[in-house]
GUDRENMI-349558 format. One record per residue (C-alpha): residue number from 0; x, y, z. Coordinates in Angstrom, 3 decimals, m for minus. Layout:
// GUDRENMI-349558
+-----+----------+----------+----------+
| num |       px |       py |       pz |
+-----+----------+----------+----------+
| NUM |        X |        Y |        Z |
...
+-----+----------+----------+----------+
***
This chain:
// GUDRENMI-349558
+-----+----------+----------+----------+
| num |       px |       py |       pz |
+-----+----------+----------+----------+
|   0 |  m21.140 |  m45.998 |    1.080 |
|   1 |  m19.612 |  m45.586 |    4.619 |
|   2 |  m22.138 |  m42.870 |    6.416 |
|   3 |  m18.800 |  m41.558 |    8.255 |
|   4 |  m16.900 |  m40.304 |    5.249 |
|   5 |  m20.011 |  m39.056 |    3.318 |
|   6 |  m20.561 |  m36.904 |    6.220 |
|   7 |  m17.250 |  m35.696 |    5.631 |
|   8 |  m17.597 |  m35.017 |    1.906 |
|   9 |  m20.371 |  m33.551 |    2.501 |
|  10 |  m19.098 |  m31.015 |    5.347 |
|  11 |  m16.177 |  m29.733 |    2.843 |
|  12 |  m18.300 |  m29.807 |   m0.260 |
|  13 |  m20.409 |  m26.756 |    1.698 |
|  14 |  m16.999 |  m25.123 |    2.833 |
|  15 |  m15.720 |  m25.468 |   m0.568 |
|  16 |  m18.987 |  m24.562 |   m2.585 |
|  17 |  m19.150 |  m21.484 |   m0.042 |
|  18 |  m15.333 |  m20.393 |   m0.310 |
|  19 |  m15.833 |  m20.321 |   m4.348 |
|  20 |  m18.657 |  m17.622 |   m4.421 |
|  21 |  m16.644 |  m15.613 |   m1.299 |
|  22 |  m13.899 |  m15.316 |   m4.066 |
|  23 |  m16.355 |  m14.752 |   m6.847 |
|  24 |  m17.946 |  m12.356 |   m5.215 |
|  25 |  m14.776 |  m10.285 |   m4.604 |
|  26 |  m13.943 |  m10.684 |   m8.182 |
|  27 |  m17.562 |   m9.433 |   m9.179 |
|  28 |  m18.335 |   m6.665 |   m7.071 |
|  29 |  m14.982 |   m5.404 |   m5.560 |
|  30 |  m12.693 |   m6.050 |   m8.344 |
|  31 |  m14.690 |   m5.752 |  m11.342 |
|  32 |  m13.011 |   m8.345 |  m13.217 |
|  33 |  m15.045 |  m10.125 |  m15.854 |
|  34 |  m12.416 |  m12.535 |  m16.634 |
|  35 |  m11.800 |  m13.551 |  m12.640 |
|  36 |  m15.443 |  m13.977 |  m12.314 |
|  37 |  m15.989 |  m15.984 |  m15.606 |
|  38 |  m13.365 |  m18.454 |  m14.184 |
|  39 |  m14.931 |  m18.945 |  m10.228 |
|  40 |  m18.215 |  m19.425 |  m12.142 |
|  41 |  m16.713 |  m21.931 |  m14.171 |
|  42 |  m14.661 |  m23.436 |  m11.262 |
|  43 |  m18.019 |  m23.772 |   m8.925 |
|  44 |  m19.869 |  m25.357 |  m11.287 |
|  45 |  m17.335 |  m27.905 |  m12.451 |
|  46 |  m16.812 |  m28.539 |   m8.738 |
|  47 |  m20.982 |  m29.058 |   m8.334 |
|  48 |  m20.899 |  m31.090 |  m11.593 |
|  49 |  m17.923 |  m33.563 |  m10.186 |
|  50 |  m19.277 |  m33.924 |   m6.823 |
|  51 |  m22.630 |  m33.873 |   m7.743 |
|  52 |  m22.839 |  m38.097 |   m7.351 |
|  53 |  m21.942 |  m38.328 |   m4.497 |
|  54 |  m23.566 |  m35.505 |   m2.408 |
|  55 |  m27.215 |  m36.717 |   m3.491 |
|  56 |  m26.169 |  m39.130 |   m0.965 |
|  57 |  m24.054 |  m37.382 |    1.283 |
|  58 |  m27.012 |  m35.118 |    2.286 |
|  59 |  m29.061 |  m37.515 |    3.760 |
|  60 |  m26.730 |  m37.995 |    6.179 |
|  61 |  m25.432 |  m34.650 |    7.574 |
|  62 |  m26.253 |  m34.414 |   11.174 |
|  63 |  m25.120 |  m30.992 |   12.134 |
|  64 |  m26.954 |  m30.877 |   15.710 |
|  65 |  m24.722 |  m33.763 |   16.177 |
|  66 |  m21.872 |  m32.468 |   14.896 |
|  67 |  m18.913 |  m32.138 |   17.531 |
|  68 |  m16.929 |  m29.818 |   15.627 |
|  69 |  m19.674 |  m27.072 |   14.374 |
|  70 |  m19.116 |  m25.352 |   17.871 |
|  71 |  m15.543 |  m24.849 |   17.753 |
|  72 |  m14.286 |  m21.476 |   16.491 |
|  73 |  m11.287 |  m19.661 |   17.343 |
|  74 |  m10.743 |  m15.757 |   17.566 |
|  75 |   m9.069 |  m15.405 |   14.457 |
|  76 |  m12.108 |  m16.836 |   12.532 |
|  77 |  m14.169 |  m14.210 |   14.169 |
|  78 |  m12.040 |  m11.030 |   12.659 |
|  79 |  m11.044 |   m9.834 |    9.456 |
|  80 |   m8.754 |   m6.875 |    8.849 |
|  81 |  m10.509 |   m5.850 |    5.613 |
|  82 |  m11.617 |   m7.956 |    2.086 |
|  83 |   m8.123 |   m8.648 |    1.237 |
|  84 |   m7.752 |  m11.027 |    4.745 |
|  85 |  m11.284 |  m12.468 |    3.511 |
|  86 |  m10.279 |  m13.471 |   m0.044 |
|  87 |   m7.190 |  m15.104 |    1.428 |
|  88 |   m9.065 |  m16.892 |    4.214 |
|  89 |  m11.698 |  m18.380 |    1.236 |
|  90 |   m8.640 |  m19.285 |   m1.069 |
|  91 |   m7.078 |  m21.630 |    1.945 |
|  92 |  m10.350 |  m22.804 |    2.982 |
|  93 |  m11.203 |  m24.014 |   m0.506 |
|  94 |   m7.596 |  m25.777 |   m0.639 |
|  95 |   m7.925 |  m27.121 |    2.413 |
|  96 |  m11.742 |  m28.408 |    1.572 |
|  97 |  m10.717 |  m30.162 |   m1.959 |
|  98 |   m7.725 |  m31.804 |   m0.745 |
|  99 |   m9.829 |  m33.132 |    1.939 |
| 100 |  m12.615 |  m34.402 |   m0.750 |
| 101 |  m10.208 |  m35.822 |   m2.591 |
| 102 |   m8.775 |  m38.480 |   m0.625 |
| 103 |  m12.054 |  m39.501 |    0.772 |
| 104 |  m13.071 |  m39.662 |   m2.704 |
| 105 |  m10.444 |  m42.483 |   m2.904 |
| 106 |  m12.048 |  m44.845 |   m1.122 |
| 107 |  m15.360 |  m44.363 |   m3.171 |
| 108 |  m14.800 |  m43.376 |   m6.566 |
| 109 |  m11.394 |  m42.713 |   m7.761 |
| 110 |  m12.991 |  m41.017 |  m10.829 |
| 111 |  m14.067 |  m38.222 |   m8.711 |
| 112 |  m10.986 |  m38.150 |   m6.564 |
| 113 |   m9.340 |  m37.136 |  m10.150 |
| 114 |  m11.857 |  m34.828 |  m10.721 |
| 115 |  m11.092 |  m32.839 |   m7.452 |
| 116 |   m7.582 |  m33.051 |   m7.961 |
| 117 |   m8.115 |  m31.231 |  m11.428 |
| 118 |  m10.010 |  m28.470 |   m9.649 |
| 119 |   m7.836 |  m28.215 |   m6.943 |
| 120 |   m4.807 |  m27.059 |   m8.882 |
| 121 |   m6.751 |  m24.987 |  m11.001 |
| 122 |   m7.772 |  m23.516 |   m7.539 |
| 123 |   m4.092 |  m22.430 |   m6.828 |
| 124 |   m3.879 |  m20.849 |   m9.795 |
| 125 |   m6.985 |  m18.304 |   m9.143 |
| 126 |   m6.030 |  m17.995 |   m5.397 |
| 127 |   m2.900 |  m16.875 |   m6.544 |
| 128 |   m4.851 |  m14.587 |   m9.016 |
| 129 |   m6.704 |  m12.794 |   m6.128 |
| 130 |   m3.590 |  m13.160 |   m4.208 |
| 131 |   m1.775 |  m10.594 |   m6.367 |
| 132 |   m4.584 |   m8.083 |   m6.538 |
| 133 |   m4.309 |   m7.516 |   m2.633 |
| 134 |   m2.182 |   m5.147 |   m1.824 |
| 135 |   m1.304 |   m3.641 |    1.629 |
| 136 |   m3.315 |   m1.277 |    2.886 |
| 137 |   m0.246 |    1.652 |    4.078 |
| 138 |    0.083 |    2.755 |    0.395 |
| 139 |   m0.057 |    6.016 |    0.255 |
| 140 |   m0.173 |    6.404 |   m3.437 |
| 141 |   m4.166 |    7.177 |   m3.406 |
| 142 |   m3.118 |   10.532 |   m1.736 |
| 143 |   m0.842 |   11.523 |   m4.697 |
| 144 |   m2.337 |   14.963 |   m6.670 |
| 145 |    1.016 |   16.341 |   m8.463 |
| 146 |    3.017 |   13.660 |  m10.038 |
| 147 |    6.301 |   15.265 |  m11.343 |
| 148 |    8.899 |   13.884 |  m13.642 |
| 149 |   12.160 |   14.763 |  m13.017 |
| 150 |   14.492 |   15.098 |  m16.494 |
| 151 |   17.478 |   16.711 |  m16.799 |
| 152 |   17.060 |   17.354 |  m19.832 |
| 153 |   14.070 |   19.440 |  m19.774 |
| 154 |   15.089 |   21.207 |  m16.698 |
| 155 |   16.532 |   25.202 |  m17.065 |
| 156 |   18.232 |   24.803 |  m13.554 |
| 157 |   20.356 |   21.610 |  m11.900 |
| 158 |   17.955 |   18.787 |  m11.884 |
| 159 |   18.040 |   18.358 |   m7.931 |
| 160 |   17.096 |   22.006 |   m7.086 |
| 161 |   14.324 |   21.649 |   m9.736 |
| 162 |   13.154 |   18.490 |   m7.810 |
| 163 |   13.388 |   20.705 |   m4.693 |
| 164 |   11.002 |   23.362 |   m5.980 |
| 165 |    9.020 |   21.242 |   m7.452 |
| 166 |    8.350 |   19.698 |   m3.726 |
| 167 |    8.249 |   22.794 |   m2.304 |
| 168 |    5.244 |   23.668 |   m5.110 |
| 169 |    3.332 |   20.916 |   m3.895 |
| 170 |    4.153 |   17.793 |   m5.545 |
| 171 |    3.435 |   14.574 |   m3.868 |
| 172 |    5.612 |   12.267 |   m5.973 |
| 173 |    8.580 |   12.440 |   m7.714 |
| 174 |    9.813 |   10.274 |  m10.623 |
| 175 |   13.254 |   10.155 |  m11.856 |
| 176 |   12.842 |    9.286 |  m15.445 |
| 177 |   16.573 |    9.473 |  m16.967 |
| 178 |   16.317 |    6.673 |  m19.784 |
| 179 |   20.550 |    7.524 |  m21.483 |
| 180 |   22.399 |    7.368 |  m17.977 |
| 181 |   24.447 |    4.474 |  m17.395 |
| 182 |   23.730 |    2.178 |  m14.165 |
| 183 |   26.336 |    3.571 |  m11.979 |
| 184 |   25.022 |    7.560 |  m12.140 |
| 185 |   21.452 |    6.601 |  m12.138 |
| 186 |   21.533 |    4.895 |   m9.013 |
| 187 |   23.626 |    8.099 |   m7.480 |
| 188 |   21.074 |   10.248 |   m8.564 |
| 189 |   18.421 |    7.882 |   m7.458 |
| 190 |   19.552 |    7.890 |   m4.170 |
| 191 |   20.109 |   11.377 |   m3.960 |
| 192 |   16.592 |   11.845 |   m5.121 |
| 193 |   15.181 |    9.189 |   m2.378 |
| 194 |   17.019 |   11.379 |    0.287 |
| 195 |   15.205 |   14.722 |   m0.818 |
| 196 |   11.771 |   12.941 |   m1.267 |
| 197 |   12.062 |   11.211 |    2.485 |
| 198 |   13.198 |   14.324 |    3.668 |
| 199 |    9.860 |   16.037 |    2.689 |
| 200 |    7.711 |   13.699 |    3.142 |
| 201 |    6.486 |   12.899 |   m0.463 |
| 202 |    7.264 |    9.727 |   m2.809 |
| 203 |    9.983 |    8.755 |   m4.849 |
| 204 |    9.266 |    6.582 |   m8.025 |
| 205 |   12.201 |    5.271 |  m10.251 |
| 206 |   11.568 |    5.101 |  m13.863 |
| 207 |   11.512 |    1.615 |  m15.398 |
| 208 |   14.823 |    0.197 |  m13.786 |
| 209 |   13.581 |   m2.321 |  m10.533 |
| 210 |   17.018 |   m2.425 |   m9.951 |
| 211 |   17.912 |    0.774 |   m9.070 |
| 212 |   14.627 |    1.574 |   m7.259 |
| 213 |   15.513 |   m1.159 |   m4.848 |
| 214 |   19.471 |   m0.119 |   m4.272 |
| 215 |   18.243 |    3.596 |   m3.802 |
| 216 |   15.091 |    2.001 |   m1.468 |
| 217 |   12.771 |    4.393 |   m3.553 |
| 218 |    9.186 |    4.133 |   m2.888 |
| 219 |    8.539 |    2.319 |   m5.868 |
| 220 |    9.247 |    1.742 |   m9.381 |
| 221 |    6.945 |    2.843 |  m12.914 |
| 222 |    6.410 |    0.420 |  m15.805 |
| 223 |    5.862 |    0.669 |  m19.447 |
| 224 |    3.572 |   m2.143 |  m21.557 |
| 225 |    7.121 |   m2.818 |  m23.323 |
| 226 |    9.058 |   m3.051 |  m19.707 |
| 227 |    9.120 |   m6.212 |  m17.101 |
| 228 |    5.300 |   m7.736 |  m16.137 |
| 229 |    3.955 |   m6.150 |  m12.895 |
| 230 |    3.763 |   m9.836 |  m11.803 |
| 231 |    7.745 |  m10.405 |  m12.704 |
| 232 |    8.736 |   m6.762 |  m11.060 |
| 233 |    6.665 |   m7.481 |   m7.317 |
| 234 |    9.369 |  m10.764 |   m7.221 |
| 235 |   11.975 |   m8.420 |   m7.783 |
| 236 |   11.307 |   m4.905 |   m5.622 |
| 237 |    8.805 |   m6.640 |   m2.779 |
| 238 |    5.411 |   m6.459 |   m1.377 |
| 239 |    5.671 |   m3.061 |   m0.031 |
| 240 |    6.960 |   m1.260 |   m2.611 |
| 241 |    4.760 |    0.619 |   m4.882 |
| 242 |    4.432 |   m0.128 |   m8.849 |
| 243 |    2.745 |    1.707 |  m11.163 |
| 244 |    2.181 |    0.646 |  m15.062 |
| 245 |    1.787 |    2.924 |  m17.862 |
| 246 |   m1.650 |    2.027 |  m19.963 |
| 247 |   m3.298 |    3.435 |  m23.142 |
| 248 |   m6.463 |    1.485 |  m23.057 |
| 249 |   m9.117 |   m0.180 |  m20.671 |
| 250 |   m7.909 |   m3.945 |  m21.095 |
| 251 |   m4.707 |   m2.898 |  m19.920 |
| 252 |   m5.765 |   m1.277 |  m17.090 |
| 253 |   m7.931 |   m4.211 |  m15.952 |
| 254 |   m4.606 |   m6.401 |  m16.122 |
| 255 |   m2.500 |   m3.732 |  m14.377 |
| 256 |   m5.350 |   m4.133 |  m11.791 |
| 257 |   m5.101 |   m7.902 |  m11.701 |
| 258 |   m1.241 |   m8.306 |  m11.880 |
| 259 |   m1.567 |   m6.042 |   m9.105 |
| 260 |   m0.572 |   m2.450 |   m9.652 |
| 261 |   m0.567 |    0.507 |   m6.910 |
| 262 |   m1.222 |    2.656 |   m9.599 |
| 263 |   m1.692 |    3.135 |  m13.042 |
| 264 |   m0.442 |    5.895 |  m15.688 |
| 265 |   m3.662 |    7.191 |  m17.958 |
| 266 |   m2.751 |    8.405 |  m21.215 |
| 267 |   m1.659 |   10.035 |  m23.442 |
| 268 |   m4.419 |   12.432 |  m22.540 |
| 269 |   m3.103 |   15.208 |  m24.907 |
| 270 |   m0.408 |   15.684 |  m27.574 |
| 271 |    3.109 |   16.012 |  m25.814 |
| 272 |    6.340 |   17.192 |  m27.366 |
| 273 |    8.362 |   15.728 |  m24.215 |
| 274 |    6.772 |   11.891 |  m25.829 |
| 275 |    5.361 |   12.360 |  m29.421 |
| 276 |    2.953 |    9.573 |  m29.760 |
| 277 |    1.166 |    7.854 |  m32.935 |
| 278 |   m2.181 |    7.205 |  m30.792 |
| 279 |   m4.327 |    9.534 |  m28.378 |
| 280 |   m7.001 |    7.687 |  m25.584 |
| 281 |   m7.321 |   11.210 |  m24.722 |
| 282 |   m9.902 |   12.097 |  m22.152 |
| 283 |  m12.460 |    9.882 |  m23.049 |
| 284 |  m10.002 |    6.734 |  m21.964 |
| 285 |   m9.337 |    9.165 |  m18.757 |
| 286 |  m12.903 |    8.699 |  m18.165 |
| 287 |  m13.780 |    5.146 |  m18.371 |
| 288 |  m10.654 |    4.577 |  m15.840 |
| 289 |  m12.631 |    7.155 |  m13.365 |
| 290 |  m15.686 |    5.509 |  m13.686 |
| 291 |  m14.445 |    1.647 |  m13.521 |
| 292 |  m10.849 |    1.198 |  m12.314 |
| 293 |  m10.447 |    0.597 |   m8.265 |
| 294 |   m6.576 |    1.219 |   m7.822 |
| 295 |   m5.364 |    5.341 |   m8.129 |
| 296 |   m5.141 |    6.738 |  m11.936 |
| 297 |   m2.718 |    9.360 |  m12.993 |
| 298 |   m3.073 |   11.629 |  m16.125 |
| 299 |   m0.211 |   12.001 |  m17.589 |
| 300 |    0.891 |   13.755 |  m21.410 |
| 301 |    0.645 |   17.320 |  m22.629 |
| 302 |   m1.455 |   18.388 |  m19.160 |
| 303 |   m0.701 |   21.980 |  m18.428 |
| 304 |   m2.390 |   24.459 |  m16.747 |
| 305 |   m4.714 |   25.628 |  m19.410 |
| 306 |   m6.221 |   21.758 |  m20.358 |
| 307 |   m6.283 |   20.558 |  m16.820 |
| 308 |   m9.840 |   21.970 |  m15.858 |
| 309 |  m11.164 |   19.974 |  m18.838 |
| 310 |   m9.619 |   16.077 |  m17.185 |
| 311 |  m10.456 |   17.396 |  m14.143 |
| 312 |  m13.858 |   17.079 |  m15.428 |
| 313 |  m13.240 |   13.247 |  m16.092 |
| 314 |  m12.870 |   12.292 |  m12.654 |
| 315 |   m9.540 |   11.825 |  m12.807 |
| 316 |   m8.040 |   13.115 |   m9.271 |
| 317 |   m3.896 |   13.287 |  m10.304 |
| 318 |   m1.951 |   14.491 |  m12.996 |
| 319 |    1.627 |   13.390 |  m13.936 |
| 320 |    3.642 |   16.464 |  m15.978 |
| 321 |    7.159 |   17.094 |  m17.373 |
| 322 |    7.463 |   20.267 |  m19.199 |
| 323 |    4.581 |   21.937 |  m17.448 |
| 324 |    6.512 |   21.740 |  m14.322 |
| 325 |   10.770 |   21.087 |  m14.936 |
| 326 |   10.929 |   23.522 |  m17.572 |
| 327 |    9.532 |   26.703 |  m16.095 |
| 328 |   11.295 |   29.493 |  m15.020 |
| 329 |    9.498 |   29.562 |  m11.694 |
| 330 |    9.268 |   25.730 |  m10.938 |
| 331 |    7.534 |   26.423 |   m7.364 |
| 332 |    4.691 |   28.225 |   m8.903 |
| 333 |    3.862 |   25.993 |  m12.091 |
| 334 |    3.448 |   23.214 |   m9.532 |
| 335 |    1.553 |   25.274 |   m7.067 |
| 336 |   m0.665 |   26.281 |   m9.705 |
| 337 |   m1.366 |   23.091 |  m10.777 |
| 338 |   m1.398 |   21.960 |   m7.541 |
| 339 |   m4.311 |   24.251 |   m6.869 |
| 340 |   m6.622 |   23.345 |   m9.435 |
| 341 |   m6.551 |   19.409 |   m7.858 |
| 342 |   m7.149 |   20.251 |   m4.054 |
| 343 |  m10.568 |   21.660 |   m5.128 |
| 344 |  m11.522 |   18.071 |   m6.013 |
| 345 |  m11.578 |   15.628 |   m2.596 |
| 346 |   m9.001 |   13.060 |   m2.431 |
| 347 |  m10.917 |    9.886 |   m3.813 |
| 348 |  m11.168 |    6.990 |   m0.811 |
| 349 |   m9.128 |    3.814 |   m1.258 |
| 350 |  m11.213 |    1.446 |   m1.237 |
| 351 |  m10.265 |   m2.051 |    0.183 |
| 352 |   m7.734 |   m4.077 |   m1.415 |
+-----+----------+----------+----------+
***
């Protein structure tokens, strides 16, 4: 075999081999995905297992004193912005590495050369995995405490002075969650509701319809399980627009984490008459998202002033109300109340995404 190109399949089997566990290790210790993890494993030995013939010779001829290129770095390779930058760096280096294998491979073994190829798409498809799981780091969504609904339904006053009061009570996002008005008045009221929320400083979420959160330029748009993928809605609102998903159980809030949520919606926590539901996660579901989910959780059903204290004691660090808020008499004070209860608790750190 030609000493030349073994030295080269050699060279980007140890970037390759070394860009797989930089991505498995993200998906292991940062992430917390099982399933990720599971398929890097997989992916790093299949790679070891198809190369494996070749680098038993390939070895014996690396020369790295003599290597003209192991001095060469540039200023980019020296800095990283934070994990997302070096998940994204790994995924192009591993690319980059295989596709080089590959055709080098085709002048030894063909065999292998399809072997690579194999593992090179499948490659794509777990960069792009990752990919969606970093999100920017100016979300301000991990700040959020008060999470309030806004219904006009429920709501003893117009609907825009109770989203007013509600602001001026504390809360740090609004949604508007209108699910009978046709296209044409949700998007007025939409934008009317962007307008207050900029105004003050807090966020504006649009209930289910992508759509209208992008003509109103809301902050961001809220998903059901039944609703558009998180994956289909980032192609349609952008990557700097926030999305949060609505989940009941653990597995979905692992795939709300890998589709790449900003947030997800925990619950129900407690019977609600504004959304009478057949099931109840309650607080014990609140609780495993505290202890294992990375991205911000919201609380969200039948919270009011009275239960709060007890998911407080979940870890859960925001709440997401209807009633307990839009259908007081004194909307300011509900959510300063509630308000109050959270700001004993720190805000939790975002970690890296």
């Amino acid at each position: 075999m030609p000493e030349n190109v073994l030295r080269i399949i050699d060279a980007n089997a140890n970037r390759a081999r070394e860009a797989l566990r930089v991505m498995e290790d993200y998906a292991r210790f940062i992430l917390n995905d099982d399933e990720l993890c599971a398929s890097l494993k997989t992916a790093r030995h299949d790679f070891a297992s198809a190369i494996g013939p070749v680098l038993h010779d390939a070895i014996l001829h690396r020369n790295t004193p003599g290597d003209v290129g192991a001095g060469i770095t540039t200023d980019s390779e020296l800095h990283r912005e934070n994990t997302g930058d070096v998940v994204i760096a790994a995924g192009k280096r591993l690319g980059e590495a295989l596709r080089t294998i590959e055709e080098f491979s085709k002048t030894l073994d063909p065999a292998i050369a399809q072997k690579i190829e194999s593992l090179r798409y499948r490659a794509y498809v777990i960069e792009q995995s990752l990919a969606q799981t970093i999100r920017p780091s100016f979300c301000h969504f991990a700040g959020v405490r008060l999470y309030v609904l806004i219904t006009e339904s429920l709501c003893r006053k117009h609907w825009f002075d109770v989203a007013k009061q509600a602001i001026e009570g504390g809360a740090d996002c609004l949604q508007l969650r209108e699910k009978n008005l046709d296209g044409a008045e949700l998007l007025k009221r939409a934008r009317q509701l962007v307008g207050l929320c900029r105004t003050h400083g807090v966020l504006s979420i649009i209930n289910d319809r992508a759509d209208i959160a992008t003509l109103s330029d809301a902050d961001g748009v809220h998903v059901g399980q039944d609703d558009l993928p998180v994956t289909e809605v980032r192609k349609l609102i952008g990557r700097n627009k926030i999305i949060g998903v609505s989940t009941h159980k653990l597995e979905q809030a692992q795939q709300a984490v890998r589709d790449g949520a900003d947030y997800i919606g925990v619950g129900p926590v407690f019977p609600s008459s504004t959304k009478p539901r057949e099931f109840l996660p309650g607080l014990p579901y609140a609780t495993q998202v505290a202890q294992s989910i990375r991205i911000p959780a919201v609380a969200i059903a039948g919270i009011t002033q009275e239960n709060a204290t007890d998911l407080i004691a979940t870890g859960i660090k925001a709440i997401a109300v209807t009633a307990a808020v839009i259908a007081q008499d004194d909307v300011r004070k509900a959510a300063q109340n509630l308000k109050a209860l959270f700001l004993a608790s720190p805000p939790p750190r975002q970690r890296e995404r």
